[in-house]
N, C-alpha and C positions, 0 to 999 in steps of 0.2 A: 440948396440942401447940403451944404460946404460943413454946418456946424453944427452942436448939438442942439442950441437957442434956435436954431430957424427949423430945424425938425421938429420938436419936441410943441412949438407952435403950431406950423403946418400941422401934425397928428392931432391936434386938439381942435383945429378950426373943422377939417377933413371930417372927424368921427362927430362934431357938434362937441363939444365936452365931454366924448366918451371916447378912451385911447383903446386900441387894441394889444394880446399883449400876445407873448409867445409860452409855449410849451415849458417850463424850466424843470429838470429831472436832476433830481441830486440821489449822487449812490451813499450804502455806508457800509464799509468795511467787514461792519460785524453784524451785517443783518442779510436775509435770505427772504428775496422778492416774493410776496405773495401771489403775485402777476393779476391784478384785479382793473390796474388804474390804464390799463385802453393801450398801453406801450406794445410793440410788436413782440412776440414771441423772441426775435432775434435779437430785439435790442436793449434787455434786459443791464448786460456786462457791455454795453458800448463804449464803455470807458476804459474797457479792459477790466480781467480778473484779479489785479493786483486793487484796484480802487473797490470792488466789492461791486455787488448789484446794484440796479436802480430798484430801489423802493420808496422812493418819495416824487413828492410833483408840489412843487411851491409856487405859491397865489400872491400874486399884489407886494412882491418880496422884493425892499430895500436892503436887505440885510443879507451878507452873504454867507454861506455855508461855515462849517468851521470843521474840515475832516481833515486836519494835518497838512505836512508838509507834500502832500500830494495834488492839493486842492488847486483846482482851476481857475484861472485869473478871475474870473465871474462867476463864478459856481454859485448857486443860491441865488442870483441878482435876474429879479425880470427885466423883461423886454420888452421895449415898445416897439409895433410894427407900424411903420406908413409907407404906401405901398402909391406909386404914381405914374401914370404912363408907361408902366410895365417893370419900372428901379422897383426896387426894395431896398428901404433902410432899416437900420435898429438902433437906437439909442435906452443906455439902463433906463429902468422908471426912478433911480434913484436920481437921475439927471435933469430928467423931466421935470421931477418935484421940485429938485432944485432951484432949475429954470422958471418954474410956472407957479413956485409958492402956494399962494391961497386962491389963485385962479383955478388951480388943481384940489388940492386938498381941503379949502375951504380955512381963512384966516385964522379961526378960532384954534385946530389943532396945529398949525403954520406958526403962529404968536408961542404958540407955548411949547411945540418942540422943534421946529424948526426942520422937520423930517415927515415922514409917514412912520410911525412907532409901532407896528404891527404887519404880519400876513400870516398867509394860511396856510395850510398842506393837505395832500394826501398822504398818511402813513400806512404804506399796505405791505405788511410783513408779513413772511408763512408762519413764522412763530411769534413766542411772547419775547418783548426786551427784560431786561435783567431791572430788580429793583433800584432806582434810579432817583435822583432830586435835579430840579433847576434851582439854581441859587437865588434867594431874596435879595433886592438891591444893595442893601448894605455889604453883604461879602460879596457879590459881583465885582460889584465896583471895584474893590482888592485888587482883581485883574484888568479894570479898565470897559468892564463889560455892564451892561441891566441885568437886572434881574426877568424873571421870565415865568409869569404867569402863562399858562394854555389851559386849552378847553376841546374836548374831543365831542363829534358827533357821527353816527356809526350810520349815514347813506344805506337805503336796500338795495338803490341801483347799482353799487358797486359792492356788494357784498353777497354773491352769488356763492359764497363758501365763506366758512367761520373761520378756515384756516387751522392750525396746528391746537392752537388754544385760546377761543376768545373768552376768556376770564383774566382781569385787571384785579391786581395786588393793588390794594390801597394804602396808604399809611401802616401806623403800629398797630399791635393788638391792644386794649385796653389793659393797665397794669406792666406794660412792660417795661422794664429800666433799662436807664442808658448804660448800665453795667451789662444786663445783655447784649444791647446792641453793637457796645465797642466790641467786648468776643467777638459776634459776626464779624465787625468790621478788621478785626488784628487776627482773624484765621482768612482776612481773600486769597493768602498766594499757598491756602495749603489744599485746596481741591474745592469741595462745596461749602463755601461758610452758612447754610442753612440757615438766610437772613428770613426766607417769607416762612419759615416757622413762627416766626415774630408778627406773621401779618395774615389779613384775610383778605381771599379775592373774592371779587363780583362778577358771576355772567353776566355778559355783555349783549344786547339787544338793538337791529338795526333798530332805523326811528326814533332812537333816544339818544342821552349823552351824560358828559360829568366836566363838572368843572374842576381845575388842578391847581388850587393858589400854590406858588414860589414857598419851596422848602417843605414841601408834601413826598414823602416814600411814594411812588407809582409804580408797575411793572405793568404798564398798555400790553393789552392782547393781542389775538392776531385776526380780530377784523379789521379790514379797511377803515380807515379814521381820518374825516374831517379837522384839523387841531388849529381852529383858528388861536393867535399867542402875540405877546408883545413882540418886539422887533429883539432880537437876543438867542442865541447858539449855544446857552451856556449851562452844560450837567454836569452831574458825577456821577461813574455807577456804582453801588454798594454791593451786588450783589456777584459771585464772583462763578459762577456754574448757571449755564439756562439749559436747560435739558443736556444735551450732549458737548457744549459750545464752551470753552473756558475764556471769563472775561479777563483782556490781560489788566495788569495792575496798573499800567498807566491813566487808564481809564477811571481809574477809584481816586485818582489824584488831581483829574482834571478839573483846570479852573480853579487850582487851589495856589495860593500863592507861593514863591518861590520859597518864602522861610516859612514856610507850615507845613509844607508837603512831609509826611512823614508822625505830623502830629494827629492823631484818631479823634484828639479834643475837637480840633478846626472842623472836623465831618460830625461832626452833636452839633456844633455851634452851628451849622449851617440849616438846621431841619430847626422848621415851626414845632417843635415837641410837644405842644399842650396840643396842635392841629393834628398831630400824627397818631396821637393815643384817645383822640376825641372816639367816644362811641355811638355819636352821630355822624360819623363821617358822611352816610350815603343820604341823609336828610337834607347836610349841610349843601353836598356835591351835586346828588345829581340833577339830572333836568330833563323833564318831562317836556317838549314842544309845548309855547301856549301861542295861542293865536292873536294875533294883532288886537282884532276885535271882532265881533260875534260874526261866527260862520254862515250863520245864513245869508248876514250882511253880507258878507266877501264872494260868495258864490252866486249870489245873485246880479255881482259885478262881474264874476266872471274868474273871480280866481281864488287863491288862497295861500296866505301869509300867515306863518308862526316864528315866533324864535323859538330859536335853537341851541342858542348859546348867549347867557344874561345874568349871568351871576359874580361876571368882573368887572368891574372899570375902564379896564386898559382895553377891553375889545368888544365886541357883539358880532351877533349873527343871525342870522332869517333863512329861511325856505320858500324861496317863493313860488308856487305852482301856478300857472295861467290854462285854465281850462280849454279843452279841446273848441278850436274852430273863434276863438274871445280874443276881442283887443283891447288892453286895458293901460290906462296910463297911472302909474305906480310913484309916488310922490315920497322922498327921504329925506329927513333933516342935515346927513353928514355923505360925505364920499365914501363911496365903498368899492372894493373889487367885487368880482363873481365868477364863478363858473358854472358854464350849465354839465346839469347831468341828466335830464331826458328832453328831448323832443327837438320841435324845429320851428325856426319860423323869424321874426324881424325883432329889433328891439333900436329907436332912435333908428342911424341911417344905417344901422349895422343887421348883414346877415346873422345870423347865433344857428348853431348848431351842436350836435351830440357824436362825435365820431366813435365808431365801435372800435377802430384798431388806430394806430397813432405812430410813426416810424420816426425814432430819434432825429432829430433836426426838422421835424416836419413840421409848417405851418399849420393851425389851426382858426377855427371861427368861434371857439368856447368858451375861453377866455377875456373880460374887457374891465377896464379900469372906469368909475361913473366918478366924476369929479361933483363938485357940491354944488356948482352951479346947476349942471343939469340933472343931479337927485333932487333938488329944489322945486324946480324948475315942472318936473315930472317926465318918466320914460315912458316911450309907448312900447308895447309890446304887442307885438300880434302872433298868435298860434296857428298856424295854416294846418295843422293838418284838424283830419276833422274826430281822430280819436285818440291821440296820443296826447298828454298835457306834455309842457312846459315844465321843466324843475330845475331852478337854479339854487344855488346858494350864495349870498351875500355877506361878507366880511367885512367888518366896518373899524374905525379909529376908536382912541377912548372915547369915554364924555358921551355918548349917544345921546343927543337931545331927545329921541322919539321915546330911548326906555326908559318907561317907567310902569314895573310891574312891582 
């Protein structure tokens, strides 16, 4: 166990095709912890108060954080655990894939990116973020970066409070011109530039969600939010006041290239404009859970499957619930991460469990990576207790062979 090739094996032969991974908690500077996602009371600022709170927990994440010159040699990057004769190792899963290709992630997304191009998060904020965009690949790339499609879904199990304001800004309002917009955007450093005057927001409701294509105005609320998204770090905020908070200006410049910074044109150029003034936005967006296939079917197996997120390309997502006291073996076309969030019980040769509190650096059993072989293949699941279901959630690669709705 000398290297990262004989770990990243071992952990795959160990778990059968299914890796175990670790806890990853990423803070951010400018945001104020909701405290929903299981972390201890104490270990919210374990990073110290100069790095900001922990209000995030990233899933199945190759990609590492992007929070400045402060940022942690791994910040963002999961972990594989294999655990032997009492050692513990860790090797990134960005290593792993490395090492293990399409034995891991299944050749088809292997051949054509040569990575895992996706993971997921918790975002649990006590308030709303400031009207914001991720950049479409074409100006991404400017800096060297993807662009960055996500997709939020709002868990009940972790949303025990709505938080400061769970209403999401969407895009522009219909009719509005880029001549207003630039205003907002050449008033950020004079107090409030009054951008979501320009926009409307939507309550927000656990059990449901919205999808966000690249170059869409958003201002996420402050429920806890599932966001599964391609593999990429890359925004800009437009908006320059969130309640009491002032966003500084470097923020409005981020990811913007070194000779544009300063140009208000380069931030028009980077917003989908006909998507932002669409007044379909929330037909277009959001997403109602639909089920695999007919419920009666799925519960009279024993459990129940819907996505949750399926209106992009670059990712998807499921809920899968296994009914109280049911063993069921659960069959997918692609590798995906998961995390659970209610219950207990086995899944393949892995314990799975739901912890209520979570202490920085702590191992966990939540967490696991299903590689394609053995989603293929099928998982067993068994649910021991005899009233509690099973709830996980599934993140998957582009391309999902199974969706097709």
């Amino acid at each position: 166990m000398s290297n990262n090739s004989t770990i990243a094996q071992q952990a795959f032969e160990q778990g059968k095709g299914i890796l175990r991974l670790a806890p990853n908690w990423v803070p951010r500077s400018f945001c104020v912890p909701g405290r929903r996602i299981k972390l201890h009371p104490d270990d919210y600022y374990a990073l110290g108060g100069e790095r900001g709170g922990i209000d995030e927990r990233w899933f199945s994440s190759t990609t590492p954080a992007d929070n400045g010159p402060l940022t942690g040699e791994i910040e963002g990057l999961s972990e594989v655990i294999f655990e032997d004769n009492g050692s513990t190792e860790r090797i990134l899963l960005r290593d792993a894939v490395q090492e293990l290709k399409g034995e891991l992630i299944g050749d088809r997304i292997w051949d054509e990116h040569g990575s895992w191009p996706m993971y997921s998060k918790f975002f649990d904020n006590k308030g709303a973020l400031p009207h914001h965009v991720h950049h479409r690949d074409e100006h991404a790339q400017l800096t060297g970066q993807n662009g960055k499609p996500e997709a939020y879904y709002f868990p009940p199990q972790v949303n025990n409070h709505g938080g400061d304001f769970p209403y999401t800004f969407f895009g522009l309002n219909p009719g509005t011109t880029k001549e207003q917009l630039l205003e907002c955007l050449k008033n950020f450093t004079e107090g409030d530039n009054k951008i979501t005057n320009l926009s409307s927001a939507q309550r927000l409701q656990p059990g449901t969600g919205w999808n966000v294509p690249p170059g869409l105005l958003h201002a996420p609320g402050s429920l806890c939010t599932y966001e599964p998204q391609k593999a990429s770090d890359v925004f800009a905020m437009y908006q320059s006041l969130v309640g009491d908070a002032i966003v500084p200006e470097e923020l409005l410049w981020k990811d913007t290239p070194e000779d544009r910074v300063g140009d208000y044109d380069f931030l028009i150029e980077v917003l989908d404009w006909e998507l932002n003034v669409d007044g379909n936005l929330q037909e277009k967006c959001f997403m109602e859970p639909l089920p695999v296939k007919s419920r009666e079917q799925m519960e009279s197996e024993g459990y129940i499957e819907k996505w949750i997120c399926y209106k992009s390309e670059a990712f998807s997502a499921k809920e899968l619930t296994v009914l109280p006291g049911e063993s069921v073996t659960i069959k997918d076309s692609g590798a995906y991460g998961m995390i659970m969030m209610q219950g207990h019980g086995t899944m393949g040769e892995w314990n799975i469990e739901t912890p209520s509190l979570i202490r920085f650096g702590q191992l966990t059993h939540d967490e696991y990576f299903v590689s394609e072989q053995a989603a293929r293949e099928g998982v067993q699941i068994v649910n021991h207790s005899k009233s509690d279901p099973i709830v996980m959630l599934k993140h998957f690669g582009p391309g999902n062979p199974d969706l097709d709705i």
